[in-house]
C-alpha positions as CSV (number, residue, x, y, z in Angstrom):
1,X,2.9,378.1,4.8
2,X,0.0,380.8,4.5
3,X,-2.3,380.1,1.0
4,X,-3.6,383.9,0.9
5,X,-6.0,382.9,-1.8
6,X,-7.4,380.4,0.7
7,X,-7.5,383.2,3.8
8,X,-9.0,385.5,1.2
9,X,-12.3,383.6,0.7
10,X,-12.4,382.9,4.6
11,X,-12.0,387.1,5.0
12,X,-15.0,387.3,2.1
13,X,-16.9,384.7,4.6
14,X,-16.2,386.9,7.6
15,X,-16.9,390.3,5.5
16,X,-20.6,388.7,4.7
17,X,-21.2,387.6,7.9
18,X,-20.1,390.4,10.0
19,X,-18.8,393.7,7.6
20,X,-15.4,395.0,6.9
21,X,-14.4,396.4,10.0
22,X,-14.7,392.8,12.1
23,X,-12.9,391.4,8.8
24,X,-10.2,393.6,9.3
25,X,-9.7,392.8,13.2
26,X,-10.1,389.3,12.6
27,X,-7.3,389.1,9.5
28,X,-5.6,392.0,9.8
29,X,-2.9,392.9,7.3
30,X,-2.7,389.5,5.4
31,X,0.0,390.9,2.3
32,X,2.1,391.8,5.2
33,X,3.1,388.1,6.9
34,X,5.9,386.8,5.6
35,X,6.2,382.7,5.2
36,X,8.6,382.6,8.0
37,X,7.7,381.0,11.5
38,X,7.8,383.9,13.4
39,X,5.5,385.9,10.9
40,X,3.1,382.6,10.8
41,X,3.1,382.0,14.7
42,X,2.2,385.3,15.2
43,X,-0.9,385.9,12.4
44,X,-2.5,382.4,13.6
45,X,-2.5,382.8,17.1
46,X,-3.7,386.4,16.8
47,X,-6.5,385.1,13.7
48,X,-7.5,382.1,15.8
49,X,-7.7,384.7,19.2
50,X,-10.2,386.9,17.3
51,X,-12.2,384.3,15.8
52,X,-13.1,383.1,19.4
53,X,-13.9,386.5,20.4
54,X,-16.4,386.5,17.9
55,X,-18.7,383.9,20.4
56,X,-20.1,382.0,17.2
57,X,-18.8,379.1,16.9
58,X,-21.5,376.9,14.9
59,X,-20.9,379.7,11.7
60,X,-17.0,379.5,12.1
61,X,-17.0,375.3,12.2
62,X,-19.1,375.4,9.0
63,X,-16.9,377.9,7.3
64,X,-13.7,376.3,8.1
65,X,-15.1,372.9,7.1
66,X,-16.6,374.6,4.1
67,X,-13.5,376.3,3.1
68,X,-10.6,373.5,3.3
69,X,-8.0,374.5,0.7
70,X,-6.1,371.1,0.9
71,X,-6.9,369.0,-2.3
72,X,-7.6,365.7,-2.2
73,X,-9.8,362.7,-4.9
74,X,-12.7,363.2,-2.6
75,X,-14.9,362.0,-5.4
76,X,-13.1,359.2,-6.3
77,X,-12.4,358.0,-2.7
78,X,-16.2,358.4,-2.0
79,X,-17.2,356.4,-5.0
80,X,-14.8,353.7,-4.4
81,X,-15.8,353.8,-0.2
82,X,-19.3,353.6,-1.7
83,X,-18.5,350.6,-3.8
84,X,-17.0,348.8,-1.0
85,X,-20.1,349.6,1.5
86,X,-22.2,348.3,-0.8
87,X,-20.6,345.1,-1.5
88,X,-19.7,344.5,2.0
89,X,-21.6,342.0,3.9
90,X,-20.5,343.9,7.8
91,X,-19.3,347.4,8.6
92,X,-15.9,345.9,9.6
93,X,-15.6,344.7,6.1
94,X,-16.4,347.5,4.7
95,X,-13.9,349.2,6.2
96,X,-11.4,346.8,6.0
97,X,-12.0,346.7,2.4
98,X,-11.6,350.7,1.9
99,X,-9.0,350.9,4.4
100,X,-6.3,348.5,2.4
101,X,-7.8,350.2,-0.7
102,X,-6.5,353.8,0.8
103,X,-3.5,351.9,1.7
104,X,-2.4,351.2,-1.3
105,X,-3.6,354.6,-3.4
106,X,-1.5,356.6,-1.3
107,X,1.6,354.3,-0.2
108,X,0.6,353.8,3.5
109,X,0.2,357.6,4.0
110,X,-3.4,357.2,5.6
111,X,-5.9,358.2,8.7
112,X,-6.1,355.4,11.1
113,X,-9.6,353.9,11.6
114,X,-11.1,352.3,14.4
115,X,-14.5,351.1,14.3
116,X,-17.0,350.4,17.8
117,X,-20.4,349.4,16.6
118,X,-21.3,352.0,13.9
119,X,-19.0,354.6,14.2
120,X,-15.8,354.9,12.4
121,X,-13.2,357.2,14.7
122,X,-10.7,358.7,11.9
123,X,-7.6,359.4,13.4
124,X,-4.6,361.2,11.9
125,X,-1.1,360.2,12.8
126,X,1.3,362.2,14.1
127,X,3.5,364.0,11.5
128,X,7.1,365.0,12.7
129,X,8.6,368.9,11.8
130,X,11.9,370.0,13.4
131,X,9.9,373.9,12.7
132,X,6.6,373.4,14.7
133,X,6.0,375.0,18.1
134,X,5.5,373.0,21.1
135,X,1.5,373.8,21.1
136,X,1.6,372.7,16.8
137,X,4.2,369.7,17.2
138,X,2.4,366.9,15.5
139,X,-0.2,369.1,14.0
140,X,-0.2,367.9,9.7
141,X,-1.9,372.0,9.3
142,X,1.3,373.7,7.3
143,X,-0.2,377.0,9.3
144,X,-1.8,375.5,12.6
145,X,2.1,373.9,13.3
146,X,3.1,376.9,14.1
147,X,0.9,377.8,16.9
148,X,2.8,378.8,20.2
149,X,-1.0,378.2,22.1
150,X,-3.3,376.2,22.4
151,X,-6.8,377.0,20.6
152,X,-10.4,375.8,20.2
153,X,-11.3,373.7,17.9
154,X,-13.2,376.4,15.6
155,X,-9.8,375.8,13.5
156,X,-9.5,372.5,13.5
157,X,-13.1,371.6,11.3
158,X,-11.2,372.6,8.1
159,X,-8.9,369.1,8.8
160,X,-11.7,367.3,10.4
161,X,-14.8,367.9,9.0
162,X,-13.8,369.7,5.7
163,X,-10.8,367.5,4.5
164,X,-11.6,364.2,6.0
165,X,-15.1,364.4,6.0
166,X,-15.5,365.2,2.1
167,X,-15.1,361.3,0.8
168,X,-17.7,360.7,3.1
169,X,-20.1,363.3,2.0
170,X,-19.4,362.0,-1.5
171,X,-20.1,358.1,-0.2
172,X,-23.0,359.1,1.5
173,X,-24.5,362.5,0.7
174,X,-23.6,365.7,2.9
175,X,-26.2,364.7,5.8
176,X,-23.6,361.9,7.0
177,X,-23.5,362.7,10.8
178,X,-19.8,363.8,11.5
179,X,-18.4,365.1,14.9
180,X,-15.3,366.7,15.8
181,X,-13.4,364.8,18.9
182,X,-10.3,366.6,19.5
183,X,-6.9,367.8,18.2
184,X,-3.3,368.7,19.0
185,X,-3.7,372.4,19.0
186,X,-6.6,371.5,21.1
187,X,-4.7,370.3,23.5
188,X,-5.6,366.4,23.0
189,X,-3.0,363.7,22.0
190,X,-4.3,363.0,18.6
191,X,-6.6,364.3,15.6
192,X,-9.7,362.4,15.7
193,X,-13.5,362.9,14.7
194,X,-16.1,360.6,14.4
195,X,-18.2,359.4,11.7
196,X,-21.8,358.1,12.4
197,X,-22.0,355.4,9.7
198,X,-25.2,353.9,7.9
199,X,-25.8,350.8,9.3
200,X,-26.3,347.6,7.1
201,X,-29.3,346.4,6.5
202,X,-30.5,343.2,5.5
């Protein structure tokens, strides 16, 4: 499903950066896709094609991590993951402790983490839709499911870095070293970015 409010402010972003006629390559006629597979598959694989062509791909990351539409208790997850850093004796308690936290919020319904040393590798299960494409199967993106190729990861920061990322920004302030590892629509097997904890100190 397309949120045109949400496409609007990246097209304002676009506009800004590079003036109305790239914006209107780049997003074309939004009022005239229709919520229907076909109409999706066709608008993201032509939107993500153009922002590509654009060659900028450090301005793109930030705006789609910038501009993530999907809502979430950031705040409240990053004070709790906060509270539980700061009580925590190890990393690996820490996130033990925030993971069963998480777990029990939102009924089960959370990112796996594996930690190695100080960075915690957030990885998002697989979600199941009998209407994604073959290059979107997996993909939890209501837009990116539909995607009959596979794209960069320009895209993908919005999931990574924007949605997942934010509790951590609010733990840890927005300097928190993040990094994007791969996707399904980038052709990988799984979602996954890193994040480049503070160690403990003691």
């Amino acid at each position: 499903m397309m949120d045109k409010q949400w496409i609007s402010l990246l097209a304002g972003d676009i506009e800004s950066q590079y003036g109305k006629e790239t914006r209107g390559s780049v997003f074309g006629d939004i009022d005239s896709v229709q919520n229907d597979h076909e109409s999706l598959s066709a608008w993201f694989d032509h939107f993500t094609t153009e922002m590509d062509e654009l060659d900028d791909k450090k301005f793109l990351q930030r705006m789609m991590a910038n501009r993530c539409p999907c809502g979430g208790d950031y705040a409240d997850d990053g004070k709790m993951m906060r509270i539980f850093y700061d009580k925590s004796g190890t990393l690996t308690e820490f996130v033990d402790s925030y993971r069963k936290w998480l777990y029990n919020k939102y009924d089960g319904d959370i990112d796996a983490m594996e930690l190695t040393g100080s960075v915690l590798y957030m990885i998002k299960p697989w979600k199941k839709s009998e209407t994604a494409n073959r290059c979107g199967e997996g993909c939890h993106c209501g837009l990116a499911m539909h995607t009959n190729k596979t794209v960069s990861d320009i895209f993908c920061y919005c999931c990574t870095i924007g949605h997942t990322g934010r509790s951590f920004q609010f733990a840890f302030g927005n300097d928190i070293k993040m990094k994007f590892i791969e996707s399904i629509i980038t052709g990988g097997k799984e979602c996954t970015m890193a994040v480049y904890l503070p160690e403990k100190i003691f």
